[in-house]
C-alpha positions, -999 to +999 in steps of 0.1 A: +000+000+000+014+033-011+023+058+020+025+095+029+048+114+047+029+139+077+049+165+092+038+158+131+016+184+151+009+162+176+012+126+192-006+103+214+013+088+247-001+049+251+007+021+279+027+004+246+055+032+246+058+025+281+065-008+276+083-005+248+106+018+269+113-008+291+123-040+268+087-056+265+072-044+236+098-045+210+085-027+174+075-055+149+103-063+123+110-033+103+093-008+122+115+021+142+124+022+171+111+053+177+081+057+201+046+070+190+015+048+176-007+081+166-004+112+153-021+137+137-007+167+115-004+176+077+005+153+047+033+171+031+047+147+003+026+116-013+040+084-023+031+065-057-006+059-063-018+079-037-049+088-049-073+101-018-051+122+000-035+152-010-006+174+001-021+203+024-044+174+036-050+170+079-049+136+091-044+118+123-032+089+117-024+053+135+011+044+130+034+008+143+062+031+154+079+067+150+051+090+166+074+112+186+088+128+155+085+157+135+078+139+101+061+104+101+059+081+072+021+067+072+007+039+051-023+058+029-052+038+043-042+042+080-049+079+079-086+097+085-096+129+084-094+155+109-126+159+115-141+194+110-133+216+142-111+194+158-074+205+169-049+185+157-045+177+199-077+158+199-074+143+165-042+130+175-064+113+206-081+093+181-063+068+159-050+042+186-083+042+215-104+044+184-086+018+162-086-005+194-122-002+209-143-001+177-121-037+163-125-052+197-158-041+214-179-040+178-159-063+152-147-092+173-170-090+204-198-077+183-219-054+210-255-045+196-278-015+205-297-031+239-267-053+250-249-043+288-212-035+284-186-037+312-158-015+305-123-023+327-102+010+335-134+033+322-110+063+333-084+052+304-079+068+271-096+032+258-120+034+287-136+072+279-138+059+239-151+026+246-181+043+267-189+071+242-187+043+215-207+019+236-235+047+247-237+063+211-245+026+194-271+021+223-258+000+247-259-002+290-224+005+306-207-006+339-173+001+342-145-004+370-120+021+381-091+029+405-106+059+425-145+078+431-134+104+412-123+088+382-161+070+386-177+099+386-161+108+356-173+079+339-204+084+352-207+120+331-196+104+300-227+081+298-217+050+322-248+036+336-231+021+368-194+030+380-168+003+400-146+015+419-125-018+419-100-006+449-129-004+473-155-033+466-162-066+446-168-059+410-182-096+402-211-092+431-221-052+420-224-064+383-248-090+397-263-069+417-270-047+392-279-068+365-300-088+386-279-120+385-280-121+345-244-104+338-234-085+313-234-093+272-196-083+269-164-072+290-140-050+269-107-059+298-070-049+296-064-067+328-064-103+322-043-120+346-063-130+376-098-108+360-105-136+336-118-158+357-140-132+372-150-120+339-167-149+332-187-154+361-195-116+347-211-128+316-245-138+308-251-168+289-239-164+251-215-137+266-181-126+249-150-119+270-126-093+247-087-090+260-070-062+246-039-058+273-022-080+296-017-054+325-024-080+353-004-110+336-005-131+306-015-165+321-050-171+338-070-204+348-103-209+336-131-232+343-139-245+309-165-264+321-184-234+326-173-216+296-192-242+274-221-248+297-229-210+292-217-208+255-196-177+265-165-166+242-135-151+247-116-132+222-080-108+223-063-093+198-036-069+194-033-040+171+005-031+166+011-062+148-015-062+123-012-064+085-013-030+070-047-040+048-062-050+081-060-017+096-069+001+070-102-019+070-107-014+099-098+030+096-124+026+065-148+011+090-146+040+115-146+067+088-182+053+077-195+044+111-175+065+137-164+098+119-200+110+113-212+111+150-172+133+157-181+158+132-216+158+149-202+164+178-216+137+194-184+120+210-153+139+214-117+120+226-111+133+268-077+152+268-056+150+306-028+166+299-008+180+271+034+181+268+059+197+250+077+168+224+109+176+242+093+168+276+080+129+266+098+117+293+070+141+319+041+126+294+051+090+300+061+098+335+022+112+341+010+083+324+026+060+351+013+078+381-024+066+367-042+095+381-053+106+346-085+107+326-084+101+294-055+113+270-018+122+276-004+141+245+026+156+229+025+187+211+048+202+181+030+234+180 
């Protein structure tokens, strides 16, 4: 797929520079070293057959590598629009929590309008998409998270229920509030010792959907169960993902997703914005986890 070189305005800080940073999320073969999975800014030279985009064009952009720069070479059909009235700050916000939630929660785990959604680490940049997505295609939320403030938070961006995971059981409040039925999918970056939870989470026919490994890669599962109540887990990874496969899945949002950001009807959460010279600060703030929503790094 032809590319196009974008001169960087601005750069998403994700939990996979972190652990890139230290040794355990090497780039895929190929792919710079250079931090940085999204980006937004303006295309200023096209490769061959590039025939959508143009030079003068602003895109954000999700990218395997090479974010924290001030030119990025982007594969055409990985770019989107900017949409109309965003700065390039929040389009930046976009490409990597959008990529990510709309693949996992809607592709793979396929939530309808009228299903219950739990949402693990609602407070994330993942976890303020996934409930905008999740509320704006009709669906219930829960979600867990690390303080009553970041709740609350959730809360305001459309959750129906919010967890706060450091203070009380979430397995017994989802049944409590779903009556005992569970929920129709779990969108988790956990994993680790949650998936076993999860699943006595789900209703019957429900779908389990790993998207991180933050509490460990290995879990033990009653399988037993998992057949009885026809449940199904599914986890994917984005970074690694053939080049055509993303840019299905960028076409995908641009039909489904970009019409209700133009309409203002979702909108990424910004926490904090950096200086590119003070990434260090960004990924440091990013550690603490007291955030909602988006780190960035700014050119401008």
């Amino acid at each position: 797929m032809s590319e196009v070189l974008v001169q960087v305005a601005a750069a998403g800080v994700n939990r996979p520079d972190l652990r890139q940073r230290s040794g355990h999320y090497p780039p895929p073969p190929g792919v710079t070293d250079i931090p940085g999975l999204e980006i937004s800014g303006t295309i200023v030279a096209l490769g061959a057959d590039v025939g959508e985009w143009s030079v003068g064009d602003r895109v954000c952009a999700l990218v395997a590598g090479g974010g924290y720069a001030e030119f990025c070479v982007v594969p055409s059909g990985q770019c989107l629009p900017v949409p109309e009235q965003f700065s390039h700050i929040e389009a930046a916000a976009l490409p990597e929590t959008f990529f990510t939630v709309w693949h996992n929660l809607f592709e793979r785990a396929a939530l309808k309008a009228g299903e219950t959604v739990l949402i693990h680490g609602g407070a994330s940049g993942i976890g303020t998409t996934a409930i905008q997505l999740a509320r704006a295609f009709g669906a219930d939320v829960f979600v867990t998270a690390g303080t009553d403030e970041k709740c609350e938070s959730c809360l305001v961006l459309g959750a129906r229920e919010a967890f706060n995971y450091r203070t009380g059981d979430f397995v017994a409040q989802v049944a409590q509030a779903t009556s005992g039925r569970g929920v129709d999918v779990i969108l988790d970056m956990v994993a680790g010792p949650y998936v076993a939870r999860n699943l006595t989470c789900l209703a019957i026919g429900g779908r389990l959907s790993i998207i991180a490994l933050q509490g460990g890669r290995s879990a033990e599962i009653d399988l037993e169960t998992l057949m009885r109540r026809r449940m199904t887990i599914t986890a994917s990874t984005l970074r690694p993902q053939p080049v055509l496969d993303k840019a299905r899945i960028a076409a995908s949002l641009r039909s489904q997703v970009w019409p209700l950001l133009e309409q203002g009807r979702i909108k990424p959460v910004v926490h904090a914005i950096f200086p590119f010279d003070q990434a260090a600060a960004a990924h440091a703030e990013l550690e603490r986890g007291e955030h909602v929503g988006k780190v960035m790094l700014s050119v401008e």
